[in-house]
C-alpha positions as MATLAB code, in Angstrom:
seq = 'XXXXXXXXXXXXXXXXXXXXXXXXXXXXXXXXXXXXXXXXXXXXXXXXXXXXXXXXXXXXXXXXXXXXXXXXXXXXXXXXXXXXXXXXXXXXXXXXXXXXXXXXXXXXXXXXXXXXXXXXXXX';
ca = [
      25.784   -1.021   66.086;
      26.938    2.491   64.878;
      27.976    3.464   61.421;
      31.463    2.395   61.955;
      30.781   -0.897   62.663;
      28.165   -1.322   60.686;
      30.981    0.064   57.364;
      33.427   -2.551   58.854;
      30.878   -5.589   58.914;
      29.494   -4.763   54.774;
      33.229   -4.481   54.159;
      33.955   -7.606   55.638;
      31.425   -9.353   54.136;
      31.951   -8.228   50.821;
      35.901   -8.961   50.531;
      34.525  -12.584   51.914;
      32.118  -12.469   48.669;
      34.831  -11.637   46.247;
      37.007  -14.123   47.552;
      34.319  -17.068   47.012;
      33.467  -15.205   43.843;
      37.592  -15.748   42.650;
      37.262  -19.120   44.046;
      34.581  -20.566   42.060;
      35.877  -18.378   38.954;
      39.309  -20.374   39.138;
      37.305  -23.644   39.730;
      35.220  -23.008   36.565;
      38.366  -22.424   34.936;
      39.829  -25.591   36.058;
      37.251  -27.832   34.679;
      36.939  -26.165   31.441;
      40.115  -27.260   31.115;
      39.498  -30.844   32.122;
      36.647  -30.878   29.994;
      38.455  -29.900   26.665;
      41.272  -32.708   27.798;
      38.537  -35.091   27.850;
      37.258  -33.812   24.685;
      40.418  -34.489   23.570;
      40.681  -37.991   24.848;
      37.241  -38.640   23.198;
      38.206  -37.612   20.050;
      41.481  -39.693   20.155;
      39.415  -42.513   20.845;
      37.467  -42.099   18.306;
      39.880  -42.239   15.814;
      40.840  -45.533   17.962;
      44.570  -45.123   18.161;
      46.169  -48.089   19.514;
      47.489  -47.773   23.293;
      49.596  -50.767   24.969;
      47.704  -53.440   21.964;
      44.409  -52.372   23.389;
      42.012  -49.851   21.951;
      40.999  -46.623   23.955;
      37.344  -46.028   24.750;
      35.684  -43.015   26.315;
      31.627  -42.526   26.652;
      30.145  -39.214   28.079;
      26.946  -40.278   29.499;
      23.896  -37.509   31.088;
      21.733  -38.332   34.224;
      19.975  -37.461   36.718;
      20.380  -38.818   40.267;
      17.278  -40.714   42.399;
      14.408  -38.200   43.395;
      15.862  -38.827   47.364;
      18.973  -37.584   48.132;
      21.997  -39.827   49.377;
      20.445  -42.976   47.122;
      22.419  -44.619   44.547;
      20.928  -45.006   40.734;
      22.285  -46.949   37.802;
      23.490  -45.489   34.611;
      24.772  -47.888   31.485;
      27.389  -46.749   29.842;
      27.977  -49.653   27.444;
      32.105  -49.494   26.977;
      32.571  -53.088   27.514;
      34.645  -53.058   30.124;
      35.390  -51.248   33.490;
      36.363  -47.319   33.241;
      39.568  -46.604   34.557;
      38.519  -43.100   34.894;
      35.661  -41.470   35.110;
      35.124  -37.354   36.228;
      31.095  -36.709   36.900;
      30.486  -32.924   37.089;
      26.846  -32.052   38.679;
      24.970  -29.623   36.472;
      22.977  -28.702   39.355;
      23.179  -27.138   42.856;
      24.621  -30.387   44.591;
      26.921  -32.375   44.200;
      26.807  -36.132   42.556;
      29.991  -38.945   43.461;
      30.554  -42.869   41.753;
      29.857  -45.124   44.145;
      30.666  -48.211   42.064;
      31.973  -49.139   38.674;
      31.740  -52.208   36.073;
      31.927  -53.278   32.556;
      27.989  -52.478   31.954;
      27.312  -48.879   34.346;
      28.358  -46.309   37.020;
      26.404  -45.970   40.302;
      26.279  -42.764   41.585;
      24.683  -40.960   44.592;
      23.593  -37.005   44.947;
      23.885  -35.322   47.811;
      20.677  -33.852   47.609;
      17.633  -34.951   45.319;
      17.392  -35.143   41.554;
      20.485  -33.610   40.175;
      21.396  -33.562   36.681;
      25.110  -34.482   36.006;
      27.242  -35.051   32.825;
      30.059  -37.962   33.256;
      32.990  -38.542   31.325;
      34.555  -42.270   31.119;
      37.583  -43.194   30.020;
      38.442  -47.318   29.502;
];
């Protein structure tokens, strides 16, 4: 490769870093935002304000996922009853999904190995 290629290639690569860089920037961005909503939610429940005669709940529960990647752990949550929403954000590299849902817990799985994650329920 000569010098001109080589320029084009570095600038290449480097407009495709700021790009992913702007990506994940707007992404943080976005869930900062869902996290204060859900703050929000959590203090309204708190305060228990009545919605349609039934009380709303929200728990924000921490774990960590099983020590083998792709395998489903339990995590109590003790609401009461089912969620009917709840957002898990992975504070690790990796990402962690619900795979089930009931009036006791949340299963989740990681996609790789022992990941710490934060998830916010709403019943």
């Amino acid at each position: 490769m000569n010098t001109e290629e080589l320029t084009t290639e570095i600038k290449s690569i480097t407009d495709h870093v700021a790009t992913l860089v702007k990506s994940q920037q707007e992404a943080e961005s976005l869930i900062d935002g869902m996290r204060l909503r859900l703050y929000s939610l959590e203090t309204a429940s708190k305060a228990r304000d009545l919605i349609a005669d039934n009380y709303m709940f929200s728990k924000i529960i921490t774990g960590t996922t099983s020590g083998t990647g792709g395998t489903e752990t339990t995590h109590t949550h003790k609401l009461g009853r089912d969620p009917s929403f709840v957002f898990i954000t992975s504070q690790s590299n990796g990402v962690v999904y619900l795979t089930s849902k009931s009036t006791a817990d949340i299963k989740v799985k990681g996609s790789v190995s022992s990941l710490n994650f934060t998830a916010y329920l709403l019943a």
